[in-house]
BASE-301402 format. One line per 10 residues: number of its first residue (from 0); their letters; for each residue z, x, y of C-alpha. Coordinates in Angstrom, 1 decimal. Example, Ala and Ser with C-alpha at 12.3 -4.5 7.8 and 13.67 -1.06 7.14 Angstrom:
! BASE-301402
0	as	7.8/12.3/-4.5 | 7.1/13.7/-1.1
//
This chain:
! BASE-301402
0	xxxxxxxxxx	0.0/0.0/0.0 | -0.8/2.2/2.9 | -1.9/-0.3/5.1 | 1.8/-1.7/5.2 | 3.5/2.2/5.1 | 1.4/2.9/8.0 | 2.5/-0.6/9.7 | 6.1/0.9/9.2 | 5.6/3.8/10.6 | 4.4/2.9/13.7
10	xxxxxxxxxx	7.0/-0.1/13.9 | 9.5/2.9/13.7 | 7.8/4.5/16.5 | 7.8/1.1/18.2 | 11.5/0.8/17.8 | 12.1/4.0/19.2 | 10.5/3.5/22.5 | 11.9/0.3/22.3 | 15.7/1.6/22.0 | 14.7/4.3/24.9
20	xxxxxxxxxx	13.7/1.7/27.4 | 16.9/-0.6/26.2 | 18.8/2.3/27.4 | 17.0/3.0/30.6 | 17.5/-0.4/31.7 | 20.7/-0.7/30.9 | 21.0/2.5/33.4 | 18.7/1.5/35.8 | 21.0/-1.5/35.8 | 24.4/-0.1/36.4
30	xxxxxxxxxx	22.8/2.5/38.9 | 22.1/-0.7/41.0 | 24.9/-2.4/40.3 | 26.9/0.6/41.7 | 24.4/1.4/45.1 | 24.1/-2.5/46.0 | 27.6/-2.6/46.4 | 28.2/0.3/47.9 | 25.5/-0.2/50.5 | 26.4/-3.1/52.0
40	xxxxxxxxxx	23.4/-3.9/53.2 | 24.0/-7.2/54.5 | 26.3/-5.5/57.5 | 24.2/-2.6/58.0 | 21.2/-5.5/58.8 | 23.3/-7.3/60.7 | 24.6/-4.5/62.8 | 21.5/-3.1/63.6 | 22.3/-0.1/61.5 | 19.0/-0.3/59.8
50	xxxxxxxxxx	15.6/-2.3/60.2 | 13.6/-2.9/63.5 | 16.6/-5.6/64.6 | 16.2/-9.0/65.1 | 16.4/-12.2/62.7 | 16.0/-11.7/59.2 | 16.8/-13.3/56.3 | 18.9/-12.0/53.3 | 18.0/-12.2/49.6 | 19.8/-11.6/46.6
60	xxxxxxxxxx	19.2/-11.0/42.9 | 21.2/-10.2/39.7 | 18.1/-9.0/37.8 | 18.1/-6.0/38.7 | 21.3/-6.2/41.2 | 19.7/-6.0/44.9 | 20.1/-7.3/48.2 | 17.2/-7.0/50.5 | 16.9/-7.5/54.3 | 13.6/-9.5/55.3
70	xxxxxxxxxx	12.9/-9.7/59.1 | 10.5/-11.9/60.7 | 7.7/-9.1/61.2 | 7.8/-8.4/57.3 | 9.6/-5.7/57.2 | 11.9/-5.6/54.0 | 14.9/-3.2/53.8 | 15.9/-2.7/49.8 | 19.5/-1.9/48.4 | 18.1/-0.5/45.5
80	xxxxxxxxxx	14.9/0.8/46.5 | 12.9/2.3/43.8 | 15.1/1.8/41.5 | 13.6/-2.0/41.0 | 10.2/-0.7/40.3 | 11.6/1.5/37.8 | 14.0/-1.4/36.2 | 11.0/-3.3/36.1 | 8.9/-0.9/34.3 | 11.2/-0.3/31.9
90	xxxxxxxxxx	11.5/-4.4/31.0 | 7.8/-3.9/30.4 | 7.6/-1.2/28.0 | 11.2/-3.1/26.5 | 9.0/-6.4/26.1 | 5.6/-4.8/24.6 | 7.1/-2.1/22.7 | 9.7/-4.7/21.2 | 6.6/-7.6/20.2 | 4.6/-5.1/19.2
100	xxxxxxxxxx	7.3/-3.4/16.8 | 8.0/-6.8/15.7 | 4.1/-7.6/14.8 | 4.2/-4.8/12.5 | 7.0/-5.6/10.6 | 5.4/-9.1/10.4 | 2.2/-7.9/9.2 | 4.0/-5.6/6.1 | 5.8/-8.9/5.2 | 6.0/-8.5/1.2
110	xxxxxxxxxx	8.9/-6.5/-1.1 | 12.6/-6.1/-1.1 | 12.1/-3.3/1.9 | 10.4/-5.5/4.3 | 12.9/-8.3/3.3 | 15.8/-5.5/4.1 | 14.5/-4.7/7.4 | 13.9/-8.4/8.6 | 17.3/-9.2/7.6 | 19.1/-6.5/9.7
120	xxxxxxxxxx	17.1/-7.4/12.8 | 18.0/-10.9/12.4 | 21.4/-9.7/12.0 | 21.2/-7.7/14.9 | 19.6/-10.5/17.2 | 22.4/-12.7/16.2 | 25.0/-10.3/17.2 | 23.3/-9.7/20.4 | 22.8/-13.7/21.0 | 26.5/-13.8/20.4
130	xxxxxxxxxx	27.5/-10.8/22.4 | 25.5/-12.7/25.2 | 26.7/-15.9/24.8 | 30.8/-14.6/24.6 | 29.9/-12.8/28.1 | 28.3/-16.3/29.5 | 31.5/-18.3/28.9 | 33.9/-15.0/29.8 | 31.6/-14.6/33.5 | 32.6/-18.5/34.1
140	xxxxxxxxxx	36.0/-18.9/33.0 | 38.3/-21.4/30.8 | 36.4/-25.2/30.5 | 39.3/-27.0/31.5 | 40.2/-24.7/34.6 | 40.6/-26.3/37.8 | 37.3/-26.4/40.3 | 38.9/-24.3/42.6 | 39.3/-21.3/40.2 | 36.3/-21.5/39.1
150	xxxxxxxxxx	33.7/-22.0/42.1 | 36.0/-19.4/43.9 | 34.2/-19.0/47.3 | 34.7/-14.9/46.5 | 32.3/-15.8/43.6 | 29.9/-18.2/45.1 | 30.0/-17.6/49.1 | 30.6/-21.5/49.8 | 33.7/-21.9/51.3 | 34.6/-25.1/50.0
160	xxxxxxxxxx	36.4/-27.1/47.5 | 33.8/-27.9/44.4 | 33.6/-31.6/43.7 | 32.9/-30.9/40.0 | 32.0/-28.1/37.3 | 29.0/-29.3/34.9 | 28.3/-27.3/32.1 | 25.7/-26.7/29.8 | 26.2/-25.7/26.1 | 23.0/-23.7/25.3
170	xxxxxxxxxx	21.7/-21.9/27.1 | 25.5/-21.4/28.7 | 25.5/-22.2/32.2 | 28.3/-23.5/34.4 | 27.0/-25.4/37.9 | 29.7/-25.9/40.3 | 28.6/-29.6/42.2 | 30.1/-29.9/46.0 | 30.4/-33.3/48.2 | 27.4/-32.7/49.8
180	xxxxxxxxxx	25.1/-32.0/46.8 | 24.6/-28.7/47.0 | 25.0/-26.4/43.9 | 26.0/-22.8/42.7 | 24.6/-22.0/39.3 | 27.9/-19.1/38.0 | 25.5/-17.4/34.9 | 22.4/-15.4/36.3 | 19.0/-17.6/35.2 | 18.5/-14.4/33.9
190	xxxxxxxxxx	20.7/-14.7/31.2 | 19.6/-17.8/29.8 | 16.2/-16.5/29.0 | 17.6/-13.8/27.3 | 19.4/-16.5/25.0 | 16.3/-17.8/24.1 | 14.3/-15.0/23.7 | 17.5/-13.6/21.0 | 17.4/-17.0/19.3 | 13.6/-16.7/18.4
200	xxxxxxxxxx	13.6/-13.3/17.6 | 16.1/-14.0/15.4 | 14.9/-16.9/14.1 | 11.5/-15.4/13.3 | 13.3/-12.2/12.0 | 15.1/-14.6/9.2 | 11.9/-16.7/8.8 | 10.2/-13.0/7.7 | 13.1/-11.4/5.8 | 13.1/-15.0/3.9
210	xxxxxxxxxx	9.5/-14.8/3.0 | 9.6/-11.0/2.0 | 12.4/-11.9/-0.1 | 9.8/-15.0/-2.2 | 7.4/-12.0/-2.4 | 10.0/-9.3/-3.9 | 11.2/-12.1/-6.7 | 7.9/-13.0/-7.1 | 7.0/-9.2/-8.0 | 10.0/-8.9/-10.1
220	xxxxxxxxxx	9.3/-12.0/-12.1 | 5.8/-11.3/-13.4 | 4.9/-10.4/-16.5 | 3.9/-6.7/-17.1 | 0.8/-6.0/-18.2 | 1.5/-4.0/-21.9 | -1.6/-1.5/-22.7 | -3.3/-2.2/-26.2 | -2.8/1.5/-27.9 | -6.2/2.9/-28.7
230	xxx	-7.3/1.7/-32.2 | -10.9/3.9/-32.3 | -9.4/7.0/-33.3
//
């Protein structure tokens, strides 16, 4: 079968990139993280510190952590700078090295190995889901907490009481609900994709290890074919 070892090998490759770019955006991450908060970038703006002065508008994002200053002549001052282009670049060699690793062990679906590596991504994908979801309901706090603890204005800049707290069970999401109908989502948007992008890679990971586990009993089952010993001599 070298069609399939050769499938393997290059999924191996595949994984390996993959695990390299998991770690540099992980990095990338925490790197901007650390320099949005320490930059304050909102008060520089405002001050006049940096930027051509004037009216802007702020925007924030979680995914990669950033706050950027956008004045009215276009002019768009960046927390993290470069480091979103580089956190964005690695999410696209994460993404194509990781469906393309997972093609190839999808292609080489048949025997007890292919059924043993399907099974420990799946296992894998459900940790991660898990690990995921655990941080989801950790970021917004005990169900039954009061409103006030949990839409804290420290968290969600709106600095007053929330009406209600909706939540959602999958993907986890907790929506603080004021008076006046506005709403603060607590769990990035973010996050929820990557809840359902772990639940189907699991859930074709299992759906593969299954099948390559029919074609290893399959193999096992059949009846060996017993040469005739040669008679003519």
């Amino acid at each position: 079968m070298p069609n399939i070892r050769a499938s393997r090998r290059d999924a191996d490759r595949l994984w390996g990139v993959f695990g390299v770019a998991l770690g540099a955006t992980f990095v990338v991450w925490m790197v901007s993280w650390l320099v949005t908060g320490i930059s304050e970038q909102d008060e520089r703006c405002a001050q006049g510190m940096v930027g051509p002065g004037g009216r802007f508008r702020l925007e924030e994002s979680s995914f990669p952590p950033n706050v950027s200053c956008v004045y009215e002549d276009g002019t768009t001052l960046s927390s993290a700078g470069t480091l979103v282009w580089i956190f964005w670049a690695a999410v696209v060699v994460l993404t194509v090295s990781g469906l393309g690793a997972l093609a190839l062990e999808l292609t080489g679906v048949r025997g007890a190995k292919a059924a043993s590596r399907l099974s420990r991504l799946a296992i894998t994908g459900a940790a991660a889901l898990a690990a995921v979801y655990a941080l989801a309901f950790l970021t917004t706090g005990f169900p039954k907490s009061d409103p006030l603890q949990t839409c804290s204005a420290f968290t969600t800049g709106i600095y007053e009481r929330a009406q209600s707290v909706h939540r959602t069970p999958f993907p986890a999401q907790t929506t603080c609900v004021y008076a006046d109908g506005k709403t603060y989502d607590l769990v990035p948007g973010w996050m929820g994709t990557l809840e359902w992008t772990l639940l189907a890679a699991t859930v074709v990971c299992a759906v593969g290890a299954v099948r390559a586990g029919r074609y290893a009993d399959a193999g096992t089952g059949a009846t060996p074919r017993v040469t005739e010993p040669d008679q003519s001599r």
